[in-house]
LOPA-281856 format. One record per residue (C-alpha): z, y, x. Coordinates in pm, whole numbers, padded with zeros to 5 digits, always signed. Example, Ala and Ser with C-alpha at 12.3 -4.5 7.8 and 13.67 -1.06 7.14 Angstrom:
2
+00780-00450+01230+00714-00106+01367
***
This chain:
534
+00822+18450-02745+00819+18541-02380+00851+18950-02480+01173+18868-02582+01335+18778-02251+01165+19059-02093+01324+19344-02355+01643+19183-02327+01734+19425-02036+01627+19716-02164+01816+19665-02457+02132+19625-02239+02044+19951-02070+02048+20117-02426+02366+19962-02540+02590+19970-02277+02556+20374-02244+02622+20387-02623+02933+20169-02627+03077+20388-02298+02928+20747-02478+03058+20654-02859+03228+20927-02996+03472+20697-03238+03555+20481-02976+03632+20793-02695+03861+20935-03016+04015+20635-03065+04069+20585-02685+04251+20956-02657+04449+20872-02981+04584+20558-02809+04687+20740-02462+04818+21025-02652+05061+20784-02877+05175+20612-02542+05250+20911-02383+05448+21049-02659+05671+20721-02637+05765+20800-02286+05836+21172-02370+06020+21096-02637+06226+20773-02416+06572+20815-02619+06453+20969-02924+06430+20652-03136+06344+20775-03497+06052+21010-03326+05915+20725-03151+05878+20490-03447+05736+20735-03660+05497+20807-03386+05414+20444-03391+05369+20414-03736+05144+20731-03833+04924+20658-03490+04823+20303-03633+04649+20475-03974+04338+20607-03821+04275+20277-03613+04275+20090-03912+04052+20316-04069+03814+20284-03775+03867+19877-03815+03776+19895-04179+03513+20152-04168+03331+19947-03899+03374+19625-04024+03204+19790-04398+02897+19909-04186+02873+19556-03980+02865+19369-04312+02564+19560-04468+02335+19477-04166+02470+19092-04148+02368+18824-04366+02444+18534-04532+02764+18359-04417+02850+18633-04150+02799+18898-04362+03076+18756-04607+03305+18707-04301+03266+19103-04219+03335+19182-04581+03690+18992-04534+03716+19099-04210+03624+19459-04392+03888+19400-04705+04177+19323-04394+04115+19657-04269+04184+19816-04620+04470+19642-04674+04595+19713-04302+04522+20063-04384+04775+20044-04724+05038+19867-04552+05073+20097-04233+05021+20374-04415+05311+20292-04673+05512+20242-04374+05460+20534-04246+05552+20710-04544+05894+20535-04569+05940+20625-04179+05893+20987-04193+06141+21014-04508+06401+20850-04258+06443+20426-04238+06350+20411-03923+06539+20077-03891+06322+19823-03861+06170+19964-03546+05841+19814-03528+05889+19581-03809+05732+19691-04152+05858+19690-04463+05788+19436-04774+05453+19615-04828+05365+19638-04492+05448+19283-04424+05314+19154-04790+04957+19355-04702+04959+19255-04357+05004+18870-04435+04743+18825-04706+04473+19015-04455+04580+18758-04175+04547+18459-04475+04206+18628-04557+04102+18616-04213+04226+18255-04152+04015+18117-04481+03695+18365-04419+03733+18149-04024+03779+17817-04187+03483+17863-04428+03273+17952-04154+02983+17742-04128+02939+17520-03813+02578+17418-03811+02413+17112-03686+02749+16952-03613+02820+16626-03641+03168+16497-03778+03293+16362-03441+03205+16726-03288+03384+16871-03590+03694+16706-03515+03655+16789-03165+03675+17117-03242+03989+17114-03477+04126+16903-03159+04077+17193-02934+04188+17413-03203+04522+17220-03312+04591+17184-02936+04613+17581-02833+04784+17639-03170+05092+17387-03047+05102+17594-02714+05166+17900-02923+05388+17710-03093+05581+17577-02833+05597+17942-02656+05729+18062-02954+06027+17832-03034+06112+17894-02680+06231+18259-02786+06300+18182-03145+06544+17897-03050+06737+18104-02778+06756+18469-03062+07111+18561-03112+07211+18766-03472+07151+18647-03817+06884+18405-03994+06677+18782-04094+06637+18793-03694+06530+18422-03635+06275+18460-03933+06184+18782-03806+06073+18649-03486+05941+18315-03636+05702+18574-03834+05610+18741-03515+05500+18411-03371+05302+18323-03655+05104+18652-03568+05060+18515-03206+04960+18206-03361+04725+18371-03599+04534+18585-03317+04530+18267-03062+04357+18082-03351+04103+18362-03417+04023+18349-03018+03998+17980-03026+03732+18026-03335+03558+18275-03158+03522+18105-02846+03479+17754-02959+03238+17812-03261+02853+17787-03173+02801+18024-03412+03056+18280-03362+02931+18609-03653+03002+18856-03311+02876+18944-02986+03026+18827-02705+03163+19146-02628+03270+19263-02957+03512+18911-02906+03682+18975-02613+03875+19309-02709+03971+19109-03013+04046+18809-02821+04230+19043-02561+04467+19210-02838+04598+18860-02900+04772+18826-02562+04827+19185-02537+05056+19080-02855+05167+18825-02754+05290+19002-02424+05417+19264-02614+05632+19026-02871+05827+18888-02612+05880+19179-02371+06152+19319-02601+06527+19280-02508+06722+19057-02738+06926+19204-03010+06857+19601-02891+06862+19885-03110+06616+20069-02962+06282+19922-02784+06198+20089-02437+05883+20288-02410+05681+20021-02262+05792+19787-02505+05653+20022-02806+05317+20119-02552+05224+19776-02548+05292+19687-02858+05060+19983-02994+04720+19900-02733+04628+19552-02983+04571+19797-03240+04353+20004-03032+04176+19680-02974+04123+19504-03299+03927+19819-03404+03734+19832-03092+03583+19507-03176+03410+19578-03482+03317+19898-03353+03129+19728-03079+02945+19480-03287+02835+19817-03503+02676+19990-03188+02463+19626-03078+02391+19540-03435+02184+19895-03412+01978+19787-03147+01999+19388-03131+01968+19204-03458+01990+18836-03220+02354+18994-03197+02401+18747-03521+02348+18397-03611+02389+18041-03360+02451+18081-02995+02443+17841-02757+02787+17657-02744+02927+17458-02452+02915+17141-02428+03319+17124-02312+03647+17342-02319+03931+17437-02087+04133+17587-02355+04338+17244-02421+04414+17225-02054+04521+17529-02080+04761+17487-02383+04910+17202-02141+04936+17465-01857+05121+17707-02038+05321+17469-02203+05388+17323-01877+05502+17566-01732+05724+17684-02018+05917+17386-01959+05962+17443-01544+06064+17798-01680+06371+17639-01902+06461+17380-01616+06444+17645-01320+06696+17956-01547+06932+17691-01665+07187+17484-01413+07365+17381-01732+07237+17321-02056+07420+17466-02387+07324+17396-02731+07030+17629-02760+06871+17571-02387+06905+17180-02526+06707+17283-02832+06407+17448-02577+06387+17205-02370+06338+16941-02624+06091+17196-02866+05893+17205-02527+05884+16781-02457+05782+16732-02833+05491+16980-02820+05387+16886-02455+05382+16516-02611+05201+16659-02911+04932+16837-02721+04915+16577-02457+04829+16311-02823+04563+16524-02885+04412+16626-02532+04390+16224-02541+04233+16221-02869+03968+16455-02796+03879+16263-02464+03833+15938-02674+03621+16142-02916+03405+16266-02571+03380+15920-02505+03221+15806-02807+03037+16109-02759+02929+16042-02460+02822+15667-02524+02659+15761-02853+02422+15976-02617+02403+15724-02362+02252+15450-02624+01977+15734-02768+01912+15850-02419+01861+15449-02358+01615+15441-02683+01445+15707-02628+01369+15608-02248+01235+15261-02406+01034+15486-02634+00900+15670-02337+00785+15375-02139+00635+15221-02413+00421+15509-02522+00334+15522-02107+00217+15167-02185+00006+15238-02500-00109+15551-02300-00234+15388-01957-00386+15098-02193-00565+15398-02351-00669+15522-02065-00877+15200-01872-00984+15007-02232-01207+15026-02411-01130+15124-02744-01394+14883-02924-01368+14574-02716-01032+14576-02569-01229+14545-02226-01136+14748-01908-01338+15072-01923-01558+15176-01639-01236+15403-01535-01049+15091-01458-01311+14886-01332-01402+15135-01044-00980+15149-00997-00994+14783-00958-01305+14799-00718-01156+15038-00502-00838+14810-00414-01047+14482-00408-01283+14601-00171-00959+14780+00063-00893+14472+00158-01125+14175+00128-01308+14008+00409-01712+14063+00367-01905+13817+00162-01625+13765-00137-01668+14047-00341-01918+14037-00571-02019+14246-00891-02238+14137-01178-02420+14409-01412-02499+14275-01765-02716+14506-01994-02832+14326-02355-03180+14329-02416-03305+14431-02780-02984+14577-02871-03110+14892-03024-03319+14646-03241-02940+14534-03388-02858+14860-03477-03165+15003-03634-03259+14682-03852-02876+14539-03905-02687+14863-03907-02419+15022-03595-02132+14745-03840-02360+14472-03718-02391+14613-03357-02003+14659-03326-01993+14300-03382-02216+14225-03144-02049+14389-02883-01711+14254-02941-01854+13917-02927-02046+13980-02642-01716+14072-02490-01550+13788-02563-01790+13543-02418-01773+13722-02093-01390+13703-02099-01418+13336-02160-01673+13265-01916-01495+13399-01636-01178+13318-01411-00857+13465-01485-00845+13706-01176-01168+13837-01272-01222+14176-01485-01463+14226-01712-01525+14548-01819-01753+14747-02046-01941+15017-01886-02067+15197-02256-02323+15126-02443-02450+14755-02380-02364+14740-02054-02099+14519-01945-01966+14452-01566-01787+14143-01438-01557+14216-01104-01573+13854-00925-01269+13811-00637-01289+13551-00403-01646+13504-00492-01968+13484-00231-02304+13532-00350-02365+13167-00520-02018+13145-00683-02150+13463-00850-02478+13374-00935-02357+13046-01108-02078+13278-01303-02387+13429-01377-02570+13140-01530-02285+13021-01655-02248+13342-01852-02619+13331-02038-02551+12970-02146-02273+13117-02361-02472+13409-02486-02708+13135-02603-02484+13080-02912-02548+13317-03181-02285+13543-03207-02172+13664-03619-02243+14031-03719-02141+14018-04040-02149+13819-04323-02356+13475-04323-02606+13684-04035-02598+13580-03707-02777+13673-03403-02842+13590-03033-02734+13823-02745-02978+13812-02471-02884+14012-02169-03027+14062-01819-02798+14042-01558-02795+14156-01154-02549+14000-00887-02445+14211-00604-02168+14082-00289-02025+14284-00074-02116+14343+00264-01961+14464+00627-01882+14858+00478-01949+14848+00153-01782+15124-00064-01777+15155-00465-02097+15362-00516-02317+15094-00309-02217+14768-00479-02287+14915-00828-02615+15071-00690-02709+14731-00554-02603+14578-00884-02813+14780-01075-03105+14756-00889-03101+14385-00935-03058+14421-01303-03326+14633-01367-03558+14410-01159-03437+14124-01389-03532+14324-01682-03913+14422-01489-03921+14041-01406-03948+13922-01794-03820+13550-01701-03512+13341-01746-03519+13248-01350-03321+13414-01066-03483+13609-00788-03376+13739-00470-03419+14123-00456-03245+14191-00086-02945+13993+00097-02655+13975-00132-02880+14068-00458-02994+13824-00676-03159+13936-01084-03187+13683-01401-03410+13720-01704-03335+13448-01999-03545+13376-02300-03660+13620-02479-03421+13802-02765-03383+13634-03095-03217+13647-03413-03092+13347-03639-02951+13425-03930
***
């Protein structure tokens, strides 16, 4: 897993020399600059310059088409079927400019840079291609609010166009041909700021980043390009047909591009990362914007077709400004949706902390404090506690190997957990009892001197006097030894249990049921003998 980051920039260092040194993309680059300088050489010489236009476009759709075919048999799945449209586009691209062409050179030069019926027909069905291969894209592990936050974003950049468009097509002067002519156009803006907006928006965008953005770039070079030409002229400057011309150049270069990574980088397919937000509504409301400070800054008075602008551009600035507000109540439900799971999942987290720390100082078979906790609890008792009231008793059961070996480890389970609860009963509720392993249990006595303890102590083997169940109808009798300890002046953790234990033991050498002092502080216990009833 970690090889991968680390041969991500030598891969880089491969393709970025490839893309610069690719022979098909250097041709295509000459082709381009030789086209746009034989518009300006040619400035005046209108039929030469449109058949320039026309034949140059050919072999960039060729180079479109022929990279999109070898893109699609390396992809798969879903992206590989979006290639083969994007592939089929190029074809037809290829028939309709290269029809045009044909009627050019044999003299109807008239529609300047608009095509004929089979140029148009084959250049709207690969646009309608490309717009249902997009739409059939699949968007992965979306849910349907982030699916209609994405349409939002979508819907809202193609109103800009929109509105940007009936800015020019409400102000064109000639005949209804014209005013669809340019209406068409816009739908072509429309078309390519949609395909951005896919490519941009979609987490799992079928292209490298940087096969996008010369395809993303063509749309606003077209865009520019649409509405840098004069109204009503017969001829279109130089500049006008130059930029016009470069989208081509740049449509092919994208394909192209994914064709050179898709040698060296198969991650150049399938889901990317997406972010978690978008600018491009804002924007939409920019441009938009703007549009309309544009109308109100040329025009001191208003005629008939500035009215019809200005009002295009409040209706879509109210449209776009509906849906900015749409998709901000979407991010808020969103937003709250993840703030209620991040809430649960918090809960989860503190109660698996709980089950975890509970884990971690009980006993698993008694539910006691384990010794972990116990020498926790011993630590902060003795911090701060005057000498003389900290005391420690040490209880070890007597026979309890017997239990196991004649009554079976069921029986001595039993045992134990009863033992346990005895202790737990027989003690305050400040005090922990713990169990050490084994049979060996410890009681932590607060606020206790040496006599408190050693009647806690007593008070303890009169309860282990009742025979305890171990399964079934058999019962038996715990009988435990157990040593006292109290803290003295400087006392630490290790000393009180050593202390403890050496009184138990000696209550174990001593054989009795009486208490005996062993030093100052220690005191041992032996009770009757160990018996079973049953």
């Amino acid at each position: 897993m970690h090889s991968s980051s680390k041969s991500a920039e030598p891969r880089q260092e491969i393709i970025a020399p490839a893309i610069r040194h690719d022979p098909l993309l250097t041709a295509a680059g000459w082709w381009t600059i030789l086209a746009v300088l034989l518009f300006f050489l040619l400035a005046g010489h209108v039929d030469a310059q449109i058949r320039i236009y026309w034949a140059f476009q050919v072999p960039l759709d060729l180079l479109l088409a022929y990279s999109s075919w070898r893109v699609s048999r390396v992809a798969t799945g879903p992206i590989r079927r979006f290639w083969r449209v994007l592939t089929a586009c190029g074809i037809l691209f290829v028939i309709g400019d290269t029809t045009q062409t044909v009627t050019v050179l044999l003299g109807d030069t008239s529609g300047l840079t608009s095509g004929g019926t089979v140029q148009s027909t084959c250049f709207a069905v690969g646009l309608g291609m490309l717009i249902l291969a997009m739409l059939a894209h699949p968007h992965p592990h979306r849910s349907g609010r982030e699916r209609l936050a994405f349409w939002l974003d979508s819907a809202t950049v193609l109103v800009g166009g929109a509105v940007v468009t009936w800015c020019f097509a409400a102000n064109t002067e000639g005949s209804t041909g014209d005013l669809i002519a340019t209406l068409v156009a816009g739908a072509v803006v429309l078309t390519s700021a949609f395909a951005a907006v896919k490519m941009s928006l979609s987490g799992n965008a079928p292209m490298h980043k940087a096969a996008v953005f010369p395809m993303i770039l063509s749309a606003g070079v077209n865009s520019v390009g649409f509405f840098l030409a004069p109204d009503g002229a017969a001829a279109l400057p130089a500049y006008v047909l130059a930029v016009r011309f470069v989208p081509s150049l740049l449509i092919a270069t994208g394909p192209r591009v994914q064709d050179i990574i898709a040698r060296f980088d198969q991650s150049a397919f399938g889901s990317k990362r997406r972010k978690p937000y978008s600018l491009l509504p804002y924007g939409s409301i920019a441009v938009v914007f703007g549009a309309l400070v544009f109308i109100v800054a040329r025009s001191s008075t208003f005629d008939g077709s500035d009215e019809n602008q200005l009002w295009g551009v409040i209706a879509g600035l109210g449209v776009i400004i509906a849906l900015v507000a749409g998709r901000q109540l979407v991010a808020f439900h969103d937003n709250t949706r993840l703030i209620t799971e991040l809430d649960h999942t918090l809960a989860e987290l503190r109660e698996h902390e709980i089950r975890l720390r509970h884990q971690a100082n009980t006993d698993g078979l008694t539910g006691l404090a384990n010794r972990t906790h116990l020498n926790d609890e011993m630590a902060e008792a003795l911090a701060g506690a005057e000498p003389g009231t900290i005391s420690l008793l040490l209880i070890d059961l007597d026979g309890f190997k017997a239990v196991n070996d004649t009554l079976g480890h069921p029986a001595g389970d039993a045992l134990l957990i009863g033992v346990a609860r005895k202790l737990t009963e027989s003690v305050r509720a400040g005090d922990l009892v713990a169990r050490l392993g084994g049979d060996e249990f410890a009681v932590l006595l607060r606020d206790c001197d040496e006599n408190s303890a050693e009647h806690t102590a007593r008070r303890i083997l009169r309860a282990l006097e009742t025979p305890l169940p171990v399964g079934g109808d058999v019962r038996t009798t715990a009988n435990a030894s157990i040593g006292t300890a109290t803290a003295g002046p400087g006392t630490d953790i290790e000393s009180l249990l050593r202390d403890a234990d050496v009184a138990m033991y000696a209550a174990k050498r001593a054989g009795k049921g009486c208490w005996r002092s062993y030093t100052p502080g220690l005191a041992a216990v032996r009770p009757e003998a160990f018996d079973r009833a049953g």
